[in-house]
VOGU-3710 file (C-alpha; in Angstrom, 3 decimals, decimal comma):
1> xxxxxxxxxx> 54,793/146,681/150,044  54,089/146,980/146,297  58,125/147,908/145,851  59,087/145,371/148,043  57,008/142,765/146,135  58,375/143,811/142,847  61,803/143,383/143,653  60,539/140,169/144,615  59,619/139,040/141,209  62,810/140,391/139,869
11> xxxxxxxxxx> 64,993/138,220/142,564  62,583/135,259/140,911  62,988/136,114/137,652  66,812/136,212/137,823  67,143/133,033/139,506  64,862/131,304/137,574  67,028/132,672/133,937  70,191/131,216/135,857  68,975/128,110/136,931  71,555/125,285/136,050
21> xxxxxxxxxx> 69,611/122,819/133,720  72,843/120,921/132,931  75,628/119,084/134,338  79,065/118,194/132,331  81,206/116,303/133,198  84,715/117,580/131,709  86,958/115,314/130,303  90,243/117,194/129,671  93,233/116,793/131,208  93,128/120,023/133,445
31> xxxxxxxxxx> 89,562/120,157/134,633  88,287/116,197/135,641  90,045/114,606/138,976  88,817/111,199/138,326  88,056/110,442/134,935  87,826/106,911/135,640  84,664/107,067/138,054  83,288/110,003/135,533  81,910/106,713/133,296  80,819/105,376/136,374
41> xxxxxxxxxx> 78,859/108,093/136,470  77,373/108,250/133,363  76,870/104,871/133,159  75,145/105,578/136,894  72,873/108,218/135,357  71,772/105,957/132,123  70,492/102,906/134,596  68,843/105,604/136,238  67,111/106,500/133,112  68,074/109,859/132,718
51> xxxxxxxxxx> 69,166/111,002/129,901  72,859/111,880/128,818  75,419/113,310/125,675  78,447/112,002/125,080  80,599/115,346/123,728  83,075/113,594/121,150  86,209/115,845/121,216  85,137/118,749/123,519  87,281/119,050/125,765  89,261/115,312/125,890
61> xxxxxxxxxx> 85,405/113,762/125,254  82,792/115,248/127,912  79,831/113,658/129,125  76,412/115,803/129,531  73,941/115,056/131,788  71,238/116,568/133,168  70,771/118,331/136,234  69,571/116,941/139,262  70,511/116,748/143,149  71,252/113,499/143,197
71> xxxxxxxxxx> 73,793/113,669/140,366  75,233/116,428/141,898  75,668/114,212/145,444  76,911/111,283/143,333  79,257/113,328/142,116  80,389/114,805/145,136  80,561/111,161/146,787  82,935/109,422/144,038  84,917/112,346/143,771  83,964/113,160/139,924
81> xxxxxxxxxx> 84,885/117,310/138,689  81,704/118,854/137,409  80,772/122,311/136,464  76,777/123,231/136,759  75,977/125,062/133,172  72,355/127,403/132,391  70,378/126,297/129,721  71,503/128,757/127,041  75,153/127,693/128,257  74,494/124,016/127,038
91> xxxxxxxxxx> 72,879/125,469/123,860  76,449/127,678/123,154  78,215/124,507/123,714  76,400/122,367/121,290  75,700/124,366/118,833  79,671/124,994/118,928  80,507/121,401/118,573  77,365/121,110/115,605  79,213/123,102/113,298  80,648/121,860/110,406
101> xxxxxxxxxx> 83,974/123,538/111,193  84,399/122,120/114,522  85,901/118,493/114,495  83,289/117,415/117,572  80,163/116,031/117,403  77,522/114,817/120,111  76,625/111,399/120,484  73,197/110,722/123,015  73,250/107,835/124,955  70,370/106,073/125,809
111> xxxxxxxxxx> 70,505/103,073/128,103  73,175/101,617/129,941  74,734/98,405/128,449  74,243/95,421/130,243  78,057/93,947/130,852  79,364/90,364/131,026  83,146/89,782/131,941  84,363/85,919/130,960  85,994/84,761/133,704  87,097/81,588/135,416
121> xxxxxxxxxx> 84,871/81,240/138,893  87,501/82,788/141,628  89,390/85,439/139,927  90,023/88,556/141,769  89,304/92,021/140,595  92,865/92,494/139,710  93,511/89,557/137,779  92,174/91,300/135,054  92,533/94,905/133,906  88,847/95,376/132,809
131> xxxxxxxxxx> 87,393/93,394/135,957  89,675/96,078/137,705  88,509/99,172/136,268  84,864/98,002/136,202  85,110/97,475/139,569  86,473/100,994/140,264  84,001/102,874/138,097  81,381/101,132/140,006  80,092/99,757/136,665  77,924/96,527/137,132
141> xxxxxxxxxx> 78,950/93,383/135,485  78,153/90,008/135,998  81,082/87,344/135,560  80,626/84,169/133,558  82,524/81,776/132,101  82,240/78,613/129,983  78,840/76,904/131,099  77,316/80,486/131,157  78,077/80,577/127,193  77,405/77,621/126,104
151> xxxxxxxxxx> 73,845/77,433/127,704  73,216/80,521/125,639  72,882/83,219/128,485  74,954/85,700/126,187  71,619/86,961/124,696  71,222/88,574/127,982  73,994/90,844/127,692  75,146/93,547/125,280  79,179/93,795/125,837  81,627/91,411/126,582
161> xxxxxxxxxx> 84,851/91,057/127,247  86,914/88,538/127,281  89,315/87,258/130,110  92,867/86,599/129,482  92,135/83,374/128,137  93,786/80,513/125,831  90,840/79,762/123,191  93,287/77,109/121,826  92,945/74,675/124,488  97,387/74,884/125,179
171> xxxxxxxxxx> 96,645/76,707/128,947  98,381/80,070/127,894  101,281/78,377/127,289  102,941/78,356/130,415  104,010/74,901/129,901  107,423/75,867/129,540  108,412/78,250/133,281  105,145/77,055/135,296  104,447/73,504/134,541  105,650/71,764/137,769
181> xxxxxxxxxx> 103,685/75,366/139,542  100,563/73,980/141,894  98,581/76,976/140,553  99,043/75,840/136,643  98,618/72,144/137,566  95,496/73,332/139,438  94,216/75,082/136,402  94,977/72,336/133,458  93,037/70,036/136,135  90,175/72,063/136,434
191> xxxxxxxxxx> 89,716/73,341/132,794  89,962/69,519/131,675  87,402/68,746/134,467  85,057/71,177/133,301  85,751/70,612/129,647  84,968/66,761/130,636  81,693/67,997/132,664  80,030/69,916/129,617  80,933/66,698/127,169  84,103/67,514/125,732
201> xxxxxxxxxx> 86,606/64,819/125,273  89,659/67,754/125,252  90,210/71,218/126,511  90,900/72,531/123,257  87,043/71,540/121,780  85,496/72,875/124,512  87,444/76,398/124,246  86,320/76,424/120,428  82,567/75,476/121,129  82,724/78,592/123,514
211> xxxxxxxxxx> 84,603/80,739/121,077  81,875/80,019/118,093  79,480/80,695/120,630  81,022/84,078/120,993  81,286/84,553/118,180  77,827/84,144/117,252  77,112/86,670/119,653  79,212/89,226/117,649  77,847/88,397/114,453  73,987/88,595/116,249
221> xxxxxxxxxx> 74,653/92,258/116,923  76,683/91,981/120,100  79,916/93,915/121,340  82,720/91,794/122,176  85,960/93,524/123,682  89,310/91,594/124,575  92,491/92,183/125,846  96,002/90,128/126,129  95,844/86,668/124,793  92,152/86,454/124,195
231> xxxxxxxxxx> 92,695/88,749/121,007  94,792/86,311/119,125  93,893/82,957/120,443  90,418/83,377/120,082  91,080/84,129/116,373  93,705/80,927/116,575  91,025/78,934/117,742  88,576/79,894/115,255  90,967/79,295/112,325  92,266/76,142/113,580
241> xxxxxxxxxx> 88,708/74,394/113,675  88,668/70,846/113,154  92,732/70,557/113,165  94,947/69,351/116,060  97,544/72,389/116,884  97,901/70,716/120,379  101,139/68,881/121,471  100,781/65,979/123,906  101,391/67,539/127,145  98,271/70,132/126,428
251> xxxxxxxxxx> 95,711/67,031/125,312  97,658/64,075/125,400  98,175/62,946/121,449  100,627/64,621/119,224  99,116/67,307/116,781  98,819/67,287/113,045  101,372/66,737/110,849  101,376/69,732/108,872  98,756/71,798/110,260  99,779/75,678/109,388
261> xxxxxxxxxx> 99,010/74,201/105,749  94,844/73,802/106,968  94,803/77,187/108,491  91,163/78,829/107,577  91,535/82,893/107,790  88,355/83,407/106,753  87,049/82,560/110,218  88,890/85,022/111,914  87,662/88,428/113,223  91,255/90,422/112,688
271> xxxxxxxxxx> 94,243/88,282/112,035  95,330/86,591/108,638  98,765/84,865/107,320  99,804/84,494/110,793  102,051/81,352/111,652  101,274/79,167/114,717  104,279/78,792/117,227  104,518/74,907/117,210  107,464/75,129/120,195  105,351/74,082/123,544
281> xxxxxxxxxx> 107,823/75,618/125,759  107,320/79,102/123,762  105,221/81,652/126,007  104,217/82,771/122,082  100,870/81,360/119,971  102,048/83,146/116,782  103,740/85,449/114,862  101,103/88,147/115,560  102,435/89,150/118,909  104,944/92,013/118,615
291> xxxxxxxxxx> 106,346/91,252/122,307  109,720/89,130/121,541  110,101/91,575/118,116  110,182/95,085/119,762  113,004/96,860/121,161  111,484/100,022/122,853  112,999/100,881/126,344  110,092/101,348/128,644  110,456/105,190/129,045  109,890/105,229/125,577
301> xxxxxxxxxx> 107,335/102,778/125,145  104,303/104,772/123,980  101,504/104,428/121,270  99,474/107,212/119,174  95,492/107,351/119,478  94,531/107,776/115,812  92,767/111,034/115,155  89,197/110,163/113,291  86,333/112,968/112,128  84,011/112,849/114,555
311> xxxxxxxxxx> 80,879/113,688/112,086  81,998/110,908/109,881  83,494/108,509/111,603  81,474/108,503/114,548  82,632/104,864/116,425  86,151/105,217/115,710  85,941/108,554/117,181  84,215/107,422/120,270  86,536/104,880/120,883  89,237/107,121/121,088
321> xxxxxxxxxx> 87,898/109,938/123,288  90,979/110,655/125,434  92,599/113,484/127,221  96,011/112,783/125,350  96,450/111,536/121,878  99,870/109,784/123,344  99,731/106,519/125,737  101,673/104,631/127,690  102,996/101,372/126,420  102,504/98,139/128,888
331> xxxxxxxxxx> 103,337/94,575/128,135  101,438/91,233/128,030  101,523/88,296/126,318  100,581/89,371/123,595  101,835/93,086/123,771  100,957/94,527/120,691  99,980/93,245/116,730  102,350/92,813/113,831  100,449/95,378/111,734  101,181/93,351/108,255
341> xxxxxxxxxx> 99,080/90,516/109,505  95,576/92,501/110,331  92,887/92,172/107,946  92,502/95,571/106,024  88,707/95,456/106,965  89,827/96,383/110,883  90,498/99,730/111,681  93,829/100,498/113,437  92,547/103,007/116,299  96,488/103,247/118,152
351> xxxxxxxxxx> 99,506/102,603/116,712  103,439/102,777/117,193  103,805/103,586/113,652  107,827/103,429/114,072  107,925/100,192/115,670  105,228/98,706/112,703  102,760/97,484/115,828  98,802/98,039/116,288  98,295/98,664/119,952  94,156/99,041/119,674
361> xxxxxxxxxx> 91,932/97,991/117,189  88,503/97,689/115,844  85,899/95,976/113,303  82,229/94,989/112,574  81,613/91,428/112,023  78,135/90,752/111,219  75,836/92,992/113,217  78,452/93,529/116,443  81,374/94,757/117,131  84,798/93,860/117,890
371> xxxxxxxxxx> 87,824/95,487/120,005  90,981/94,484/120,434  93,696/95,791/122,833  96,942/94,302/123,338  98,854/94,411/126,733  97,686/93,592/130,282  97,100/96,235/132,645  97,646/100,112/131,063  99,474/100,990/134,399  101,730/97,862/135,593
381> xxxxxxxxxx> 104,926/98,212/132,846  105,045/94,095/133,017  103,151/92,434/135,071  104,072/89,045/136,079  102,504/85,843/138,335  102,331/86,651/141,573  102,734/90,564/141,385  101,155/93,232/143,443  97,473/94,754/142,229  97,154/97,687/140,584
391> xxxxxxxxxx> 95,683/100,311/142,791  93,263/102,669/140,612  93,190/105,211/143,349  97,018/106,078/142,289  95,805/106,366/138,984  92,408/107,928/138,637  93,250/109,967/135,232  94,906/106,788/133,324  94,369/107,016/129,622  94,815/103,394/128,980
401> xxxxxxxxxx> 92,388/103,061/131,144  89,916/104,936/129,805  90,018/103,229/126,420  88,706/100,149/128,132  85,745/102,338/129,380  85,315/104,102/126,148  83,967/100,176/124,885  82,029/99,951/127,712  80,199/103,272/126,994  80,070/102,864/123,343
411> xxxxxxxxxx> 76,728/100,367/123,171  74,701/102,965/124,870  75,233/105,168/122,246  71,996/105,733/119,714  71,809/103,727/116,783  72,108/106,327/113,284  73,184/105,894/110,044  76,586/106,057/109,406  77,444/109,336/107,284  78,305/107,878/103,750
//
């Protein structure tokens, strides 16, 4: 009995040693099935309060968490690659990326962000790329759109992003191939009925009242992300305040005579020297769209992640985490940015160096933060009106895709002083 209850406490003692304390999440290209729904997860595990690493640069940017059964089964349920790790494991692991040698560092995250997607009441998921892969990631947002902002109810979120929207007040343009359309009729209707509802004589004051508004919430300490046309309109808009750039058919009296000359571009976020397409038939706001200026075949349409020092340059870094330093092009209105027209205060974060275009950048204005990411949907080439969705499922590993949720993750992230 006394051998029997020895061997006992030595089957105890072993399992207890073994006993998985840890649960990562790999991010590499080899390992992770889904790395999509693996932020869903981590964002999952913040709003449950536990606790959870972000891994910048070990292995394509892995996310630590702790162990528990549930994790495990929500794992298991959305189809998310772990690997169970002891104690002393984890310990290896981080005191492997702490070294000064190793280009990694970790980042702990420590709530999940509370997400806002601006949106016009009755868009569907796939409308809009980050609606899309918020949706798939099973990341709560809430949507709102132009009453929501103005009445202030940004102070209840911490990220944004912004729609595909025309902050200029010219509805995106599509005057030119979609004005007799019911759907664009429909829409300039609508916007000038709501415009006229929260006191607005024209379209194009109410979209700048909602873009100083957001851009208050930037300079207040929020994080503002945007895709498509919302990067350089909302800029247009802000530069253009108190000047007509509207023709007639957007607002019904002709626009100023000479009005590139009263250009401000020190209210923009990321643009400067940029001129303002005056053609109203042009599917173009400026010159800071690359899309009518590039001549890369799709098969070779691809931009670089830039590579940052993780110690050091700790946002950039995040913002990149990726399983491939090489991504897919995709179009958009506005596709990609003229690089000699970005302030030299934004950091370029992805680039087609050949081609002279930013594909993804990033800056500080006030307190927040600011992304920018040009193109519409990372997996649909060119996606037009009326096209089919994109179905995530077919693309559960897309690293265009993951850049979006990179922002999303990067407000949860602890607050330290930047390395100087």
């Amino acid at each position: 009995m006394a051998f029997q209850k020895s061997i006992l406490a030595i089957l105890l003692l072993i399992s207890f040693s073994v006993k998985a304390n840890f649960i990562l999440l790999p991010m590499d290209d080899v390992s992770q099935k889904n790395h999509l729904k693996a932020y869903g997860i981590t964002y999952w595990c913040l709003d449950k309060q536990y606790k959870a690493s972000w891994l910048l640069n070990y292995r394509g940017g892995s996310f630590l968490l702790p162990d528990a059964p549930e994790i495990r089964k929500e794992c298991q349920i959305r189809g998310v690659s772990f690997e169970i790790l002891s104690d002393s494991e984890a310990n290896v692991i981080l005191e492997d990326i702490s070294s000064p040698s190793q280009n990694m560092e970790t980042v702990v995250l420590e709530k999940a962000p509370k997400v806002a997607v601006y949106t016009p009441k009755g868009k569907q998921p796939w409308d809009d790329a980050v609606t899309m892969v918020l949706t798939y990631a099973e990341i709560p947002f809430t949507p709102i759109y132009d009453e929501e902002v103005l009445s202030d109810q940004l102070l209840l979120y911490d990220w944004l992003h912004l729609h595909h929207e025309d902050f200029t007040g010219q509805y995106g343009k599509f005057f030119g191939a979609y004005r007799n359309a019911p759907w664009y009729i429909e829409q300039k209707r609508d916007a000038e009925a709501l415009a006229a509802k929260l006191g607005y004589s024209k379209v194009s004051e109410e979209k700048l009242a909602v873009a100083k508004k957001i851009r208050d919430f930037v300079i207040g300490g929020g994080f503002m992300f945007a895709m498509c046309s919302a990067t350089d309109s909302f800029d247009i808009a802000l530069s253009a305040e108190g000047v007509d750039i509207c023709e007639p058919m957007f607002d019904g009296d002709p626009s100023e005579a000479s009005y590139q000359s009263k250009i401000d571009y020190s209210r923009t976020f990321a643009f400067k020297d940029y001129i303002l397409d005056r053609k109203p038939e042009h599917y173009e706001f400026s010159d800071i769209d690359m899309t009518e200026k590039r001549k890369l075949p799709m098969e070779k349409d691809y931009f670089t992640l830039m590579d940052f020092s993780a110690k050091w340059d700790v946002i950039p870094s995040m913002l990149c985490q990726n399983h491939t330093s090489l991504v897919k092009g995709f179009m958009g209105q506005s596709t990609a940015f003229e690089r000699e027209l970005i302030k030299s205060n934004v950091l370029v974060l992805g680039e087609n160096e050949l081609n002279g275009e930013a594909r993804y950048i990033h800056g500080q204005k006030g307190k927040g933060f600011f992304t920018f990411f040009g193109g519409h949907d990372p997996e649909d080439y060119q996606h037009r009106v009326g096209d089919e969705p994109t179905v995530l499922d077919l693309h559960p590993t897309s690293p265009g895709f993951r850049l979006i949720l990179n922002n999303v993750l990067f407000p949860a992230a602890k607050k330290k002083k930047q390395k100087t």
